[in-house]
C-alpha positions in Angstrom: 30.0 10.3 17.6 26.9 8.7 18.4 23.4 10.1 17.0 21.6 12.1 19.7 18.6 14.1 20.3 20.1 17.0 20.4 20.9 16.6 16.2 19.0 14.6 14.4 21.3 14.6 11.4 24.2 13.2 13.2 24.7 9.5 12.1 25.4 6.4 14.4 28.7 5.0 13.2 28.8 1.3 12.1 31.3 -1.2 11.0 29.9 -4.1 8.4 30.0 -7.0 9.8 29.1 -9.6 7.7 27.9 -9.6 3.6 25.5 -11.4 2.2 25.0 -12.0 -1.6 21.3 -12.6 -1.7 20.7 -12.2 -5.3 21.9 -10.9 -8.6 22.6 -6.9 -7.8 20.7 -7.8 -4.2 22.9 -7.5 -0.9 22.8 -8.0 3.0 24.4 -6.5 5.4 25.0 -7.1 8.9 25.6 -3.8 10.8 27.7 -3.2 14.2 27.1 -0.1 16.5 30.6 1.1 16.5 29.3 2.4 20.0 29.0 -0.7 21.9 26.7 1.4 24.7 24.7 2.8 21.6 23.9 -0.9 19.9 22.7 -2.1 23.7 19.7 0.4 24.1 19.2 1.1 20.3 15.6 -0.2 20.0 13.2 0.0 17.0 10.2 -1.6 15.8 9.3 -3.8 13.1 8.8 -1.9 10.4 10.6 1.1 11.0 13.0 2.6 8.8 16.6 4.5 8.7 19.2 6.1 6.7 22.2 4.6 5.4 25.2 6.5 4.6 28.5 5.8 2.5 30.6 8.5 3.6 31.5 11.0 0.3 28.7 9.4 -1.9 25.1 10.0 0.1 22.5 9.2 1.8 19.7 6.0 1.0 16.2 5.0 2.4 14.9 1.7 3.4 14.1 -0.5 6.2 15.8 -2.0 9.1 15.6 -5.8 8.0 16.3 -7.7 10.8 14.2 -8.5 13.4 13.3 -6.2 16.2 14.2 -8.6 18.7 17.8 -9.1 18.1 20.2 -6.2 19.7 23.4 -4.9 18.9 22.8 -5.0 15.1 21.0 -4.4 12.4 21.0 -5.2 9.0 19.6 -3.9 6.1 19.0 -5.2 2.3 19.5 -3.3 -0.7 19.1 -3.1 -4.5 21.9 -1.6 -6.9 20.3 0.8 -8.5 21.5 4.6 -8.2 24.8 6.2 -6.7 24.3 4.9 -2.7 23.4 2.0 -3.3 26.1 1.3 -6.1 28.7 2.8 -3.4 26.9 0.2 -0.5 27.4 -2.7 -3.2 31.4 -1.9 -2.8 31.8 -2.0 0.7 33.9 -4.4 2.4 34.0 -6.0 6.0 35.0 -4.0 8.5 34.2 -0.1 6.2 32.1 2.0 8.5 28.7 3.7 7.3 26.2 5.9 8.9 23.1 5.2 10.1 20.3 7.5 10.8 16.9 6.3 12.6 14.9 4.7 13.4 12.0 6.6 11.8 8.5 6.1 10.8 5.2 3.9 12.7 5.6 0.2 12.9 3.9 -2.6 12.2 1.4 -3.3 15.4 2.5 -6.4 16.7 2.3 -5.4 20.6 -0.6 -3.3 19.9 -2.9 -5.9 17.7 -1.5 -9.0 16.3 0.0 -10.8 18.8 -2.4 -13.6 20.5 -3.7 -13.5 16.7 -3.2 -16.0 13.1 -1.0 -13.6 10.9 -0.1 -14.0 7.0 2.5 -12.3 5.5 3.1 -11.9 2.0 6.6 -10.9 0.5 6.9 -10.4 -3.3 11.2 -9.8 -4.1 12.9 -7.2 -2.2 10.0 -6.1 -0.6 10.0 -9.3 2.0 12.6 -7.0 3.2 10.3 -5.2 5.2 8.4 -8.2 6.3 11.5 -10.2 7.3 11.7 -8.2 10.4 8.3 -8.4 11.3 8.6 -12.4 10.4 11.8 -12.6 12.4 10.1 -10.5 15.3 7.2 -12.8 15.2 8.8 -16.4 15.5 11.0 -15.2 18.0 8.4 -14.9 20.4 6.3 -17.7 18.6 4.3 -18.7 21.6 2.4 -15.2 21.6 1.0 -15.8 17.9 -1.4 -18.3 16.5 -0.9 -19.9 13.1 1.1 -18.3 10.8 1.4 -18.2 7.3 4.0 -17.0 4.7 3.6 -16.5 1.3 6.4 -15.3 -0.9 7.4 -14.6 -5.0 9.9 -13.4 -6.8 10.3 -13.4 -10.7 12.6 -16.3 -10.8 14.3 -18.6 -8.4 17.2 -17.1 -8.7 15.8 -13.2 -8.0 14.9 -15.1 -4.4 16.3 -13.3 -1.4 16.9 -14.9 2.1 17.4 -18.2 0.1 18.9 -20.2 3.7 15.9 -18.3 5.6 13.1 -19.7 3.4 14.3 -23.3 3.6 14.2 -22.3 7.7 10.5 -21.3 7.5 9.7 -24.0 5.6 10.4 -26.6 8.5 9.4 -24.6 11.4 6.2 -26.5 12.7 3.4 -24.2 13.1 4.5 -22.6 9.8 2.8 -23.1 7.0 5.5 -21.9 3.9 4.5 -21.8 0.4 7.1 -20.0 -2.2 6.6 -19.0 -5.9 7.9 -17.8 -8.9 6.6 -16.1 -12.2 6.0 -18.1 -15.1 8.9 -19.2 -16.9 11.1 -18.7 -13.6 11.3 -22.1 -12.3 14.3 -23.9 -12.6 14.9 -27.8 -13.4 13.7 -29.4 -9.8 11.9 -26.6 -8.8 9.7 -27.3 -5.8 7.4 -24.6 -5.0 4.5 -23.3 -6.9 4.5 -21.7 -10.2 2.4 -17.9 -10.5 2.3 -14.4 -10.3 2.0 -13.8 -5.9 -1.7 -12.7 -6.4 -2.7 -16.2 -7.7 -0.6 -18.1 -5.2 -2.3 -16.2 -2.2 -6.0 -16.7 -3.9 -4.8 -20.3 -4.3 -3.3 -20.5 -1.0 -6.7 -19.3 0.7 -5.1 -18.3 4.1 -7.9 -17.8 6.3 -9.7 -14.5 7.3 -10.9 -15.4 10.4 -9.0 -13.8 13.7 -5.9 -13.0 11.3 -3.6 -9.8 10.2 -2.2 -9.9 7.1 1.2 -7.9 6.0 2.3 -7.6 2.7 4.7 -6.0 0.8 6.5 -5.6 -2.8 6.6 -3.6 -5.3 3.2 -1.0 -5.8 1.8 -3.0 -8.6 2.2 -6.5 -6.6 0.4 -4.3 -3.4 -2.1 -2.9 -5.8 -3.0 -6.4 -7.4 -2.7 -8.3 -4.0 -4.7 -6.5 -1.7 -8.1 -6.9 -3.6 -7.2 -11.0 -3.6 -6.7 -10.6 0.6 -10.3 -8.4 0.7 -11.8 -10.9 -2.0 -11.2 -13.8 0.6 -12.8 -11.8 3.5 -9.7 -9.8 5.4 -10.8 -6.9 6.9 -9.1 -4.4 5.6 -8.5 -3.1 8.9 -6.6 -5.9 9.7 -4.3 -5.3 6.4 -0.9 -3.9 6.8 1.6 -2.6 3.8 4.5 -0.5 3.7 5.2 1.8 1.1 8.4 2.0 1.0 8.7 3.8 -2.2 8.0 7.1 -1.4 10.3 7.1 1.8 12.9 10.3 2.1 14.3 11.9 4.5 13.3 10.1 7.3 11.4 13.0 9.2 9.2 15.0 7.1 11.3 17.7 5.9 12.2 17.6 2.4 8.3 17.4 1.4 9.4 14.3 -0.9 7.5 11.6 0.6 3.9 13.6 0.3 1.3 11.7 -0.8 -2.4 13.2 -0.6 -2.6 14.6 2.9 0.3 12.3 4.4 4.0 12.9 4.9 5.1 8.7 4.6 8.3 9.4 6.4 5.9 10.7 9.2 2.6 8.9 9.4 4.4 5.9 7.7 5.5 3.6 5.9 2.9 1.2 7.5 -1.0 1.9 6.8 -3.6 -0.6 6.8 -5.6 -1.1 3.4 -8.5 1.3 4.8 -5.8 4.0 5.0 -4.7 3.4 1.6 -8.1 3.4 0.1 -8.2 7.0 1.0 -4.9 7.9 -0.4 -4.8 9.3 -4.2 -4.1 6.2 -6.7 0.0 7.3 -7.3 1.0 5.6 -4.1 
């Protein structure tokens, strides 16, 4: 059974295709519509979110990873860290799990950025999200100026999408810079050393005609976005995702309230202007 409109809790059914160890406790995986019909006009936008289901153990929220404009799949990354995810961590190629979505606003690519310079800024996990508006964007590279990426984790080894950041880091037009925390470089490391906040200040990608999209954990957001405004973004043109206080995907639960917004709903994505007006526990 396929999700429908008709019930919005009914899961589509997908088989794991493929696994990918990205990091220490850190996983990718490659989901197949079970539906072959479903995968071909399943269509979401970067930045949009679902529901991922282990049948017997629950329900977990994050983003759909990969980029909008590959069909038939999607794939999502994940943390071990409670009873879903721990239950995700031990499934094998070919297990089937549910999906639910996709929910939430987008990232406006169609609507703003494109014929634009864009800068995104991953820091750990959270280049999750950013990954499928990356992917999105240098699939259709010839409708986006220069672009930028800028990403940290704590160590090298914490890095996720290790083969994909050596790929960025060729592509001409790309300018690729990649960090760690102090103390996290390795013998022969060949990026920079710094917390992501330094690197971008350092970095000085360029205000002018650009979008920038970040996103990490809330005290990277919270310590990056005055470094973007400090440099002259307009913070308009500044994108996050909080993907922290996603629930249950469609406002229901009252979970994901924060101020006078329902992130499941009006979110994940909000510019910096939006978040300015948003009470400090985001």
């Amino acid at each position: 059974m396929t999700a429908t409109l008709t019930n919005i809790y009914a899961p589509y059914l997908m088989n794991v295709d493929e696994i990918i160890e990205e990091a220490p406790g850190i996983r990718t995986l490659k989901l197949m519509f079970q539906d072959e019909e479903a995968g071909k006009s399943f269509a979401f936008k970067a930045g949009q979110f679902g529901l991922y289901s282990v049948f017997g153990a629950g329900e977990c929220t994050f983003c759909i990873a990969s980029g909008a404009t590959r069909k038939g799949y999607i794939e999502c990354s994940f943390q071990k860290v409670g009873r879903v995810t721990n239950a995700l961590r031990d499934v094998e190629l070919g297990d089937t799990v549910g999906f639910r979505g996709p929910y939430g606003n987008h990232f406006p690519l169609d609507e703003k950025v494109k014929g634009h310079n864009v800068v995104f800024i991953g820091m750990g996990i959270g280049l999750a999200p950013v990954r499928s508006v990356i992917w999105t964007c240098l699939d259709e590279r010839d409708q986006y100026e220069d672009v930028t990426i800028i990403y940290g984790a704590r160590s090298a080894e914490l890095m996720v999408y290790k083969r994909e950041l050596a790929e960025w880091a060729k592509m001409p037009g790309v300018k690729f810079v990649k960090t760690v925390d102090p103390g996290g470089n390795p013998p022969g490391w060949d990026g920079e050393v710094g917390f992501v906040p330094t690197i971008v200040e350092k970095a000085a990608p360029s205000p002018k005609d650009a979008f920038a999209i970040l996103c990490g954990p809330p005290i990277g957001i919270k310590f990056t976005l005055p470094v973007l405004l400090k440099l002259g973004f307009d913070p308009e043109r500044i994108y996050t995702t909080l993907e922290n206080r996603m629930k249950c995907g469609i406002g229901k639960c009252g979970r994901c309230n924060v101020g006078g917004k329902y992130v499941c709903k009006e979110g994940p994505v909000f510019t910096a202007a939006e978040l300015k007006a948003l009470p400090a526990e985001y």
